[in-house]
N, C-alpha and C positions, 0 to 999 in steps of 0.2 A: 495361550502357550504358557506352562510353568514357568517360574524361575527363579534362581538359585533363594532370593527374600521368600518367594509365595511357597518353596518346599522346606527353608528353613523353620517359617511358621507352622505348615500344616504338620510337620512333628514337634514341635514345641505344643501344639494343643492337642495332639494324641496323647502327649504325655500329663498335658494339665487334665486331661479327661479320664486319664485313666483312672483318677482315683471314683471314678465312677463307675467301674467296671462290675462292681455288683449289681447296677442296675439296668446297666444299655451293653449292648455289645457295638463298638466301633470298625467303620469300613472305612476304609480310603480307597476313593477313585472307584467307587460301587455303580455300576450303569444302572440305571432305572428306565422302566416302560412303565407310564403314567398317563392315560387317556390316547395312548396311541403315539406317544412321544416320549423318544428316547433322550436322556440325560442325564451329566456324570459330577455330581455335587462335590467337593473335595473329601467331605465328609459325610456321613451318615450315622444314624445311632437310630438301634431297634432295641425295642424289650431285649435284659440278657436271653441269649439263644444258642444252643449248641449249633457249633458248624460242621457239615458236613463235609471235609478234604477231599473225598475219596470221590464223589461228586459234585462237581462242583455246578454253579449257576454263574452266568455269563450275564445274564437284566434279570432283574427284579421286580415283578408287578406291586409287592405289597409297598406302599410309602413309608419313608424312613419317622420316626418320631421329632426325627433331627434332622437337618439339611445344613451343611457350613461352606458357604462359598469366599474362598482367598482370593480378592480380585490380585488379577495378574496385571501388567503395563499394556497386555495389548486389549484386555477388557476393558469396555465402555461399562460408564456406570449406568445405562440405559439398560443396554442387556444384562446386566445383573439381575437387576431390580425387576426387569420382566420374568426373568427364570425364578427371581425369588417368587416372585406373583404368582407364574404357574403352579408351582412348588405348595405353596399353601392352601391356593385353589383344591388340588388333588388331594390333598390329605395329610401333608407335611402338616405335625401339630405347631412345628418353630422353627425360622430361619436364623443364621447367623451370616452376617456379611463382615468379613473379617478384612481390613485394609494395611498394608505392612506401612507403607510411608507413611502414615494418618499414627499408627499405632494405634487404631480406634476399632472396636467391636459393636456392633448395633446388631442388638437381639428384634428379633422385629415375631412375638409372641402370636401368632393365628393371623395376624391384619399387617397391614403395611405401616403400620404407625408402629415405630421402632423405638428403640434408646441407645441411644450411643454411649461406649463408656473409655475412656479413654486415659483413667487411671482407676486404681483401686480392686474393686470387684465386679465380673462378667455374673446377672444373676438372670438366670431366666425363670420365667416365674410358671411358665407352663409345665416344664419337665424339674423343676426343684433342682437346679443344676446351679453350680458354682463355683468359678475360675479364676486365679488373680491374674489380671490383666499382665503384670509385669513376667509371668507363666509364660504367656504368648508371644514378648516380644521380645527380649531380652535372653541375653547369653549366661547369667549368670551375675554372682559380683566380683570375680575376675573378669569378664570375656568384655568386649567394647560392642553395646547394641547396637552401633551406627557402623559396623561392617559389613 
């Protein structure tokens, strides 16, 4: 179940991502059907792609290039890490596990051997992608990141 930190974050990294947007087109809350199972990563990024409004799609067979999961308080980090599994298994080229209390990001590139980063820069090395970390967590240099 979301909550108010895990949907703070997941638009704080639509925004750090957007300057990416000549390359990937971003989804939040995109259903995927992947080997016969259905699941809904917070994030997603495909090759830029026009979208179609007018018709829309409900799941998605093709795998995202990008999969970002915000763990939530009532996520186990077991099941994380098994959806990440599956997730790359099927054709996701890179995971992101994104943790609000931690402030930490671990890109985990094809394989389950990840990096965490937890200041500085988010670099994932599969998709040429790059975030500052403080993007992700923080309100700004007004706003107080511990609310």
């Amino acid at each position: 179940m979301p909550s108010k930190a895990h949907g703070y974050t997941q638009a704080n990294l639509i925004l750090a991502l957007s300057d990416h947007r000549d390359r990937f087109t971003i989804f939040s809350e995109l259903t995927l059907d992947l080997d016969g199972r259905e699941l809904t990563p917070d994030l997603s990024l495909y090759a830029v792609a026009d979208v179609d409004l007018l018709h829309d799609d409900v799941r998605v067979q093709e795998p995202p290039l990008l999969a970002v999961e915000i763990q939530s308080p009532t996520q186990s980090m077991q099941a994380i890490l098994e959806k990440i599994e599956f997730l790359l298994g099927a054709g996701v080229q890179s995971c992101w596990l994104v943790q609000p209390p931690l402030r930490t990001v671990t890109v985990f590139p094809g394989t389950l051997d990840g990096t965490t980063v937890s200041s500085g820069t988010v670099v994932d090395p599969v998709l040429d992608i790059e975030i500052d970390v403080e993007a992700v967590f923080n309100q700004g240099a007004t706003g107080n990141p511990h609310s």
